[in-house]
Biopython code that builds the backbone (N, CA, C, O; Angstrom):
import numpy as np
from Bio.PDB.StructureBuilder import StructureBuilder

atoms = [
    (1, "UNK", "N", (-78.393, -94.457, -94.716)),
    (1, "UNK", "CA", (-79.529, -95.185, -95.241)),
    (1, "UNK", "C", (-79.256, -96.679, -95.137)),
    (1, "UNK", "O", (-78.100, -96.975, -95.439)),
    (2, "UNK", "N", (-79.968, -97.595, -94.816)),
    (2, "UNK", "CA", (-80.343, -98.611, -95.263)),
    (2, "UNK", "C", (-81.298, -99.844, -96.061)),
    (2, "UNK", "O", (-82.442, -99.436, -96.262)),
    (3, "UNK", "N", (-81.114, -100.916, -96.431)),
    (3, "UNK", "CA", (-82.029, -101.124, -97.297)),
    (3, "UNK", "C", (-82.266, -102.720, -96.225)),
    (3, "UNK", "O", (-81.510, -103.051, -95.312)),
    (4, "UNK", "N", (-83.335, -103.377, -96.619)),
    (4, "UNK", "CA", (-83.349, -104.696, -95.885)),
    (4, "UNK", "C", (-83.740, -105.797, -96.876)),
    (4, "UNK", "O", (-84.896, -105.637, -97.268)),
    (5, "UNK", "N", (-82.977, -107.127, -97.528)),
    (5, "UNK", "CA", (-83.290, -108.220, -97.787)),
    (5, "UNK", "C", (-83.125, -109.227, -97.425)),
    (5, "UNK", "O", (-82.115, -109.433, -96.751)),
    (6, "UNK", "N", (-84.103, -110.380, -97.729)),
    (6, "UNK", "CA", (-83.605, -112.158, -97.174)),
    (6, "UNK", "C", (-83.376, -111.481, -95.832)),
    (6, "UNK", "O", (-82.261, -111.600, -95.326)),
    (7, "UNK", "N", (-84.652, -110.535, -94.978)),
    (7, "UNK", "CA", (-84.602, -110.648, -93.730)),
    (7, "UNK", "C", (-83.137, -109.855, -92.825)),
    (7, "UNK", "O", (-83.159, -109.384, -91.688)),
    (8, "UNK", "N", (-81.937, -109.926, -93.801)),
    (8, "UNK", "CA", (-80.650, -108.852, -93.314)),
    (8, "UNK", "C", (-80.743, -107.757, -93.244)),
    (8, "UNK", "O", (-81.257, -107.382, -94.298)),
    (9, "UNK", "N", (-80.477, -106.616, -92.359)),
    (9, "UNK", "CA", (-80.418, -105.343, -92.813)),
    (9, "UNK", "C", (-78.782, -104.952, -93.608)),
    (9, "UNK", "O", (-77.794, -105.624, -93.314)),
    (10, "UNK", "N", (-78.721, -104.053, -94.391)),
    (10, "UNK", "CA", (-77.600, -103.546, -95.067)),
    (10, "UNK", "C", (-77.496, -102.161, -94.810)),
    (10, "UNK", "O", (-78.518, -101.475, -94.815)),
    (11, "UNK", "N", (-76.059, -101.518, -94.518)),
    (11, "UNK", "CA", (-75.900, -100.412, -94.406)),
    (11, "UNK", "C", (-75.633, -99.787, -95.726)),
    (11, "UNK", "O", (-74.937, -100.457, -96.488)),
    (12, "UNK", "N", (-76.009, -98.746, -96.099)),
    (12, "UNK", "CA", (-75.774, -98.457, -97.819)),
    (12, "UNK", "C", (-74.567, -97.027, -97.150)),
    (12, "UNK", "O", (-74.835, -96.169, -96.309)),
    (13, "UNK", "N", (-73.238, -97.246, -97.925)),
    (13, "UNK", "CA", (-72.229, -96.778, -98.397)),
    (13, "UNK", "C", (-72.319, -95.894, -99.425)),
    (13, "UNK", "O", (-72.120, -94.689, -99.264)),
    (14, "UNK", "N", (-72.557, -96.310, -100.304)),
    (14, "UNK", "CA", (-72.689, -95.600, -101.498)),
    (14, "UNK", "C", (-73.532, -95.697, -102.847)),
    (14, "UNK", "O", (-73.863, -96.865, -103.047)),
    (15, "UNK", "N", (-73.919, -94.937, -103.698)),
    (15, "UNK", "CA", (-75.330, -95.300, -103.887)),
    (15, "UNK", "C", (-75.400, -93.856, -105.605)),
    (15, "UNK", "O", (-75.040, -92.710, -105.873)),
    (16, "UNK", "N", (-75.998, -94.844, -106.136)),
    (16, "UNK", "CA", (-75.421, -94.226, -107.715)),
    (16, "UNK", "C", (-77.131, -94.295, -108.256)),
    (16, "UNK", "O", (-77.984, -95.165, -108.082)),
    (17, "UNK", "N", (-77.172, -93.173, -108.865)),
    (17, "UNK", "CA", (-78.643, -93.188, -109.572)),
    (17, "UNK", "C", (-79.631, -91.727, -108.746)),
    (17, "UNK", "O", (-79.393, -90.832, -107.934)),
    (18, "UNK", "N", (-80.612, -92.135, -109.436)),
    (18, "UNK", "CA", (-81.479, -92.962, -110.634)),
    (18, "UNK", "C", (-81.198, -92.570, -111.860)),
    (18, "UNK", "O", (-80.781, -91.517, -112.342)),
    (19, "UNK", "N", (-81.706, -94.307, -112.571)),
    (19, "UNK", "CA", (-81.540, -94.416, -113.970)),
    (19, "UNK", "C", (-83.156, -94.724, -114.358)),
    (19, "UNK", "O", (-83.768, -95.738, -114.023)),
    (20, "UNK", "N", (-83.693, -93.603, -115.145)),
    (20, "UNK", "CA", (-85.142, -94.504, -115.582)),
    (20, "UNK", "C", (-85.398, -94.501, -116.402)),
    (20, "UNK", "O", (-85.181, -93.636, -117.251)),
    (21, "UNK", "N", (-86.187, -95.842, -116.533)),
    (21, "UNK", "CA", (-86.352, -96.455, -117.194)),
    (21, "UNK", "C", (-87.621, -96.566, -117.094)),
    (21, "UNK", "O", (-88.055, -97.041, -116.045)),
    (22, "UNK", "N", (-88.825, -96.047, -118.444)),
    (22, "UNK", "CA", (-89.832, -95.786, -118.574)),
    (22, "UNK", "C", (-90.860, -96.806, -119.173)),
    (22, "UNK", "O", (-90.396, -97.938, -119.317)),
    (23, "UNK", "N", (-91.597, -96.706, -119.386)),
    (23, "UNK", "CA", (-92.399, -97.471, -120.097)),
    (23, "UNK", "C", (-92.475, -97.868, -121.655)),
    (23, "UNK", "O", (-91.414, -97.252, -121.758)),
    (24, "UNK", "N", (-92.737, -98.328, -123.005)),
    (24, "UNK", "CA", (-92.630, -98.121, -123.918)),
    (24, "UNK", "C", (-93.944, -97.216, -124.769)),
    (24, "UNK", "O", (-94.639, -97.707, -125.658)),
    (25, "UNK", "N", (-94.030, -96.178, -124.383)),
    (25, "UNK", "CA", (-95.114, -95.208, -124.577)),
    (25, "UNK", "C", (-96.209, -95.883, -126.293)),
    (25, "UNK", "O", (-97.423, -95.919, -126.489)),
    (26, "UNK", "N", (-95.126, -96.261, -127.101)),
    (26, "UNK", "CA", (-95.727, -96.467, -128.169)),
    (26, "UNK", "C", (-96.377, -98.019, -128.416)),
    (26, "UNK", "O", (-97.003, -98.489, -129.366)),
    (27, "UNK", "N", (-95.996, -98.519, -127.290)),
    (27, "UNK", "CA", (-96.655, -100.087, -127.558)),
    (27, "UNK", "C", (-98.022, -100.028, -126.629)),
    (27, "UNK", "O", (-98.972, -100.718, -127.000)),
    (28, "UNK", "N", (-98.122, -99.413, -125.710)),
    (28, "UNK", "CA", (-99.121, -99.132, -124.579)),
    (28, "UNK", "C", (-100.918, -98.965, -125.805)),
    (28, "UNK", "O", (-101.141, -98.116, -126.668)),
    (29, "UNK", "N", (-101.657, -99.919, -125.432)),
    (29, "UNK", "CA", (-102.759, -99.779, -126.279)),
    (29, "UNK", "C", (-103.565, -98.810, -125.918)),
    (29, "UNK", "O", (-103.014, -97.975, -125.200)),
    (30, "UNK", "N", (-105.195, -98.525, -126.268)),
    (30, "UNK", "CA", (-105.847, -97.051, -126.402)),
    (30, "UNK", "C", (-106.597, -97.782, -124.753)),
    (30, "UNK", "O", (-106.981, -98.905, -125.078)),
    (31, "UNK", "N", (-106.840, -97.612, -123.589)),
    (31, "UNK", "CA", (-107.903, -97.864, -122.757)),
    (31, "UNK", "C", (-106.755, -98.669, -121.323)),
    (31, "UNK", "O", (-107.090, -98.875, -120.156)),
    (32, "UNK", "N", (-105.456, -98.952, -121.955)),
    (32, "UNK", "CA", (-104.366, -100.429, -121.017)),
    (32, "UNK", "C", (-103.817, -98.883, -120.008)),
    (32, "UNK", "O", (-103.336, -97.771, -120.229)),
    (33, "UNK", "N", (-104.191, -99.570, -119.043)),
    (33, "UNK", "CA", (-103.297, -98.946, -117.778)),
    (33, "UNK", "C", (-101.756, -98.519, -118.046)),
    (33, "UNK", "O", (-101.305, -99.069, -119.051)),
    (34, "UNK", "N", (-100.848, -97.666, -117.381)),
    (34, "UNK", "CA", (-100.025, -97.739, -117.851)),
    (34, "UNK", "C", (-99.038, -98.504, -117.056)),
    (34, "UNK", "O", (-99.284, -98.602, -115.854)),
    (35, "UNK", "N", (-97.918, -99.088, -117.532)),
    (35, "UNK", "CA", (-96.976, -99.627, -116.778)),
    (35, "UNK", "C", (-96.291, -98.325, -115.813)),
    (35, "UNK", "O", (-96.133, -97.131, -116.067)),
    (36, "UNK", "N", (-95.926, -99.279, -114.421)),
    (36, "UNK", "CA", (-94.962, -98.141, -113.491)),
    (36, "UNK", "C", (-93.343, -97.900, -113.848)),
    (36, "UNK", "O", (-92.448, -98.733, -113.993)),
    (37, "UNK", "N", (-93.322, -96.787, -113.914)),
    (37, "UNK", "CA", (-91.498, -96.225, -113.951)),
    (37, "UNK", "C", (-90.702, -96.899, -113.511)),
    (37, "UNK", "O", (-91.248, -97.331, -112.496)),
    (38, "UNK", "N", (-89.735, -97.319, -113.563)),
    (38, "UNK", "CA", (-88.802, -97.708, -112.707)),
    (38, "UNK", "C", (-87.878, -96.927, -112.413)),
    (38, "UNK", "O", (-87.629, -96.174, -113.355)),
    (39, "UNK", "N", (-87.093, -96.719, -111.305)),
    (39, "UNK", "CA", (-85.819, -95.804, -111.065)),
    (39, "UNK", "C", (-84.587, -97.192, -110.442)),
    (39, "UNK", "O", (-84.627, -97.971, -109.489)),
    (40, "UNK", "N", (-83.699, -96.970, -111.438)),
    (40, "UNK", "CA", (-82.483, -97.611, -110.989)),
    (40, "UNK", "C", (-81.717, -97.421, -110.002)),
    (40, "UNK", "O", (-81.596, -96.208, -109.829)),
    (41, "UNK", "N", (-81.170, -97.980, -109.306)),
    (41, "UNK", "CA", (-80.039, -97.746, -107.831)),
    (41, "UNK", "C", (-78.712, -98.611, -108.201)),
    (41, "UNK", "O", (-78.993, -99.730, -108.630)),
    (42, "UNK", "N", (-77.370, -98.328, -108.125)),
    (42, "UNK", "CA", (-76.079, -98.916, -107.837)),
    (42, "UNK", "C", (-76.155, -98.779, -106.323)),
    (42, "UNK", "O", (-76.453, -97.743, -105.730)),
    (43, "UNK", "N", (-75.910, -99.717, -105.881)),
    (43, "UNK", "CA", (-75.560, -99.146, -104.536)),
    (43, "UNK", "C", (-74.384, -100.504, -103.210)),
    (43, "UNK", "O", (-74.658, -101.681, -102.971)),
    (44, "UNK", "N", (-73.539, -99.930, -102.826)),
    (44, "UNK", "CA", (-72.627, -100.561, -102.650)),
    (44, "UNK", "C", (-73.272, -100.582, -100.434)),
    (44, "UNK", "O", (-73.890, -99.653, -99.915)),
    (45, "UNK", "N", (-72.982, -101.460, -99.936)),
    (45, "UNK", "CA", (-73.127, -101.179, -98.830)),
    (45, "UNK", "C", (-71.423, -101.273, -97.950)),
    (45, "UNK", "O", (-70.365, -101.412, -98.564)),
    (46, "UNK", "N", (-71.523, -101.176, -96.685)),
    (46, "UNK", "CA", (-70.596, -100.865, -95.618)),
    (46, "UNK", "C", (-69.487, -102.202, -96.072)),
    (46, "UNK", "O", (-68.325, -101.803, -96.155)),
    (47, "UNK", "N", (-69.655, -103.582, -96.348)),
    (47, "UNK", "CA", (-68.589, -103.987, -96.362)),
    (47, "UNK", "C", (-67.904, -104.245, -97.986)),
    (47, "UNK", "O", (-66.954, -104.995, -98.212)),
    (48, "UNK", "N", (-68.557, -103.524, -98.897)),
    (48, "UNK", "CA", (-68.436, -103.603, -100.070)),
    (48, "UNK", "C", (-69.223, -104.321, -101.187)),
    (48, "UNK", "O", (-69.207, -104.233, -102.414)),
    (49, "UNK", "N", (-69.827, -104.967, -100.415)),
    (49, "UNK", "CA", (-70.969, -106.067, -102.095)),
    (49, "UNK", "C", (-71.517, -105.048, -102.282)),
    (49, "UNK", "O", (-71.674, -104.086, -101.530)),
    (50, "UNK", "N", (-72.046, -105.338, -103.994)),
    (50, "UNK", "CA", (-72.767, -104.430, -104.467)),
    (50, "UNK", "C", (-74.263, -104.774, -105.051)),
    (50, "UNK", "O", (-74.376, -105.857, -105.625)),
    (51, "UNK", "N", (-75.332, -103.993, -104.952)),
    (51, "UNK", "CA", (-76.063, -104.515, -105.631)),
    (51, "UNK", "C", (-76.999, -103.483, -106.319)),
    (51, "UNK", "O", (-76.771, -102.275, -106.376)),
    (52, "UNK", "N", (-78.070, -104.111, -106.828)),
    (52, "UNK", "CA", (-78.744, -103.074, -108.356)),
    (52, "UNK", "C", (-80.217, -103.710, -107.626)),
    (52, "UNK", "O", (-80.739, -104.823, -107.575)),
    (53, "UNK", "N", (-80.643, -101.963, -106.962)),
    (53, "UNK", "CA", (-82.339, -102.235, -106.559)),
    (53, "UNK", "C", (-82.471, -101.248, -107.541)),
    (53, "UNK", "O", (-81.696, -100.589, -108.235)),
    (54, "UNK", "N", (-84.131, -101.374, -107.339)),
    (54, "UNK", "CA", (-85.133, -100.332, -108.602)),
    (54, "UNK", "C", (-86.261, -99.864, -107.733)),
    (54, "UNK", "O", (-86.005, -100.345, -106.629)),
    (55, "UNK", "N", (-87.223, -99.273, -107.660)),
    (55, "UNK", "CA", (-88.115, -98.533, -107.137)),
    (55, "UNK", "C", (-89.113, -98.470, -108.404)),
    (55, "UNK", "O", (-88.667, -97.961, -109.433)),
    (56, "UNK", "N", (-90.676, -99.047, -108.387)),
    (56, "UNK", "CA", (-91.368, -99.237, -109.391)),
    (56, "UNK", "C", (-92.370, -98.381, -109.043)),
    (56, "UNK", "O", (-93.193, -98.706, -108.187)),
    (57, "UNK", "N", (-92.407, -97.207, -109.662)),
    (57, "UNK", "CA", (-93.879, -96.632, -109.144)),
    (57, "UNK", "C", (-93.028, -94.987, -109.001)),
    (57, "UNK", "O", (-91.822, -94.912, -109.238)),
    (58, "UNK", "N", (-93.697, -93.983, -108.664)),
    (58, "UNK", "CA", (-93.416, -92.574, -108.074)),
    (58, "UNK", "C", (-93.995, -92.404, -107.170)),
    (58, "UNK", "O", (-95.159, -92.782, -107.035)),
    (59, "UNK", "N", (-93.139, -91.606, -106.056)),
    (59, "UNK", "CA", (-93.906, -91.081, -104.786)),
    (59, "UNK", "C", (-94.790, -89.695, -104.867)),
    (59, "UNK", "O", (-95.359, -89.156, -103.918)),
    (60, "UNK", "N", (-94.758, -89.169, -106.486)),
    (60, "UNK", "CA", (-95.102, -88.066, -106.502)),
    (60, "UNK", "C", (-96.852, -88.347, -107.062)),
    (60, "UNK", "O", (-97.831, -87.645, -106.809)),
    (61, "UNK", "N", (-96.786, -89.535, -107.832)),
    (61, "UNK", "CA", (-98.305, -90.034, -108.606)),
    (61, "UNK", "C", (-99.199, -89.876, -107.919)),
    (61, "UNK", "O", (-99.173, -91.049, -107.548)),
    (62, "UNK", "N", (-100.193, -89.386, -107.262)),
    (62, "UNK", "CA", (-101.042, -89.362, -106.371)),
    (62, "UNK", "C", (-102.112, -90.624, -106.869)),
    (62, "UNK", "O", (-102.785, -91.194, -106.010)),
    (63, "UNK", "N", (-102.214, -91.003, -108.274)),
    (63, "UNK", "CA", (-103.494, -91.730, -109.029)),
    (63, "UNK", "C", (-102.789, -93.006, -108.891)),
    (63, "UNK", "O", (-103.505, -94.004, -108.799)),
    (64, "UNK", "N", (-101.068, -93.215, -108.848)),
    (64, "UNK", "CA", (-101.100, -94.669, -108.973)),
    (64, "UNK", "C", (-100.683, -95.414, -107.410)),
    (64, "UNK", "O", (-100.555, -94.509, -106.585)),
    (65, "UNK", "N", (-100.494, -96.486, -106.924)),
    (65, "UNK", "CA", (-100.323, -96.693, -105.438)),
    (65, "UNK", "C", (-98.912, -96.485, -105.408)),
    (65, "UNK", "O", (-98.130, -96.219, -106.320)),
    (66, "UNK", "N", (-98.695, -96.699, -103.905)),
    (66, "UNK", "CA", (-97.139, -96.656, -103.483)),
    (66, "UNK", "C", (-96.211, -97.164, -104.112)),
    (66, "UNK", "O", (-96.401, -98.284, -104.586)),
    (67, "UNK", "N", (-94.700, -96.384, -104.344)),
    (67, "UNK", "CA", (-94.118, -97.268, -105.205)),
    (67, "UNK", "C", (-93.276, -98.606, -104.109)),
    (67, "UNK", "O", (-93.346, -98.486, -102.885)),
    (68, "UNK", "N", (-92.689, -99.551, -104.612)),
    (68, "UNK", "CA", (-92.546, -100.858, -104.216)),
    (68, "UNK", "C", (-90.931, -101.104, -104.382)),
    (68, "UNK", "O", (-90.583, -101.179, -105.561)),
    (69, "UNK", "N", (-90.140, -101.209, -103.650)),
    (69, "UNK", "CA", (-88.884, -101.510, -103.933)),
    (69, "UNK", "C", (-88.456, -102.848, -104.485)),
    (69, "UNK", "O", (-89.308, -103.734, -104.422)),
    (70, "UNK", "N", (-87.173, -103.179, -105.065)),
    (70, "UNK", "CA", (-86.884, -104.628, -105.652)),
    (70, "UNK", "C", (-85.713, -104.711, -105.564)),
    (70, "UNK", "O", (-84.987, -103.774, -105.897)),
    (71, "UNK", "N", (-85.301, -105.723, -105.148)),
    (71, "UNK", "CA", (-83.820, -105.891, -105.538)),
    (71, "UNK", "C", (-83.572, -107.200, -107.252)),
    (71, "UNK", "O", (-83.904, -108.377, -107.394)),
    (72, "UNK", "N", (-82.713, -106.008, -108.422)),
    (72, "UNK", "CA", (-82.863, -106.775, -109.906)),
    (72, "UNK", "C", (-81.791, -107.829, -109.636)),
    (72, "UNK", "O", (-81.869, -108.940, -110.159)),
    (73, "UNK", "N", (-80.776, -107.480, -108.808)),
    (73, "UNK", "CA", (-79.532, -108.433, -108.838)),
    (73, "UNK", "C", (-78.320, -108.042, -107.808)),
    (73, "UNK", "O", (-78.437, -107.133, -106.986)),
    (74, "UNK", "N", (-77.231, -108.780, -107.944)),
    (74, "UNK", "CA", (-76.253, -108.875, -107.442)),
    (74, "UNK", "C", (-74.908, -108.811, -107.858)),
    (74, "UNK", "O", (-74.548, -109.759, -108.556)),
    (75, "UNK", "N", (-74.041, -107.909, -107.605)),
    (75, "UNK", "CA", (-72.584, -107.530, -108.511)),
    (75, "UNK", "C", (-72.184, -108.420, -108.009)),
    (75, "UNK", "O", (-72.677, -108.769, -106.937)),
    (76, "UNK", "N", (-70.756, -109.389, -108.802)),
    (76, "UNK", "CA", (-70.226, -110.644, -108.657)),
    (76, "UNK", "C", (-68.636, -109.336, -108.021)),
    (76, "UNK", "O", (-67.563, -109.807, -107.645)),
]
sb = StructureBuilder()
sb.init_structure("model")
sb.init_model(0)
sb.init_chain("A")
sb.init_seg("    ")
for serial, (resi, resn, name, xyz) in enumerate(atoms, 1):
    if name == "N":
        sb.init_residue(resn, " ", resi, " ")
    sb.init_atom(name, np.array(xyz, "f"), 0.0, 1.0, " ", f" {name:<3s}", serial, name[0])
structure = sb.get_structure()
């Protein structure tokens, strides 16, 4: 697998998850759309940096659109 940012491609090595992380069901008002899921990723590529993408949305939702990849950060 690979992932692509800032235009680089990355070879993914290794790759930890998902972690999700849902919405807050009880703050969500009576009529408000709901917020999208997130699914967490560790994922280390071929020369070792690591980094933390998420995936916002499900591929299974048929009602909400495609989900959208992100990269949250960067392991030091």
């Amino acid at each position: 697998m690979n992932f692509r940012w800032r235009r680089a491609l990355y070879r993914v090595a290794r790759a930890e998850g998902p972690e999700r992380i849902a919405a807050e069901w009880w703050r969500q008002l009576p009529g408000e759309e709901e917020a999208p899921t997130r699914d967490y990723y560790r994922i280390e590529d071929s020369e070792g940096r690591r980094y933390w993408l998420y995936r916002q949305g499900l591929y299974s939702s048929a009602s909400q659109a495609a989900p959208r990849w992100f990269m949250h950060g960067v392991f030091a």
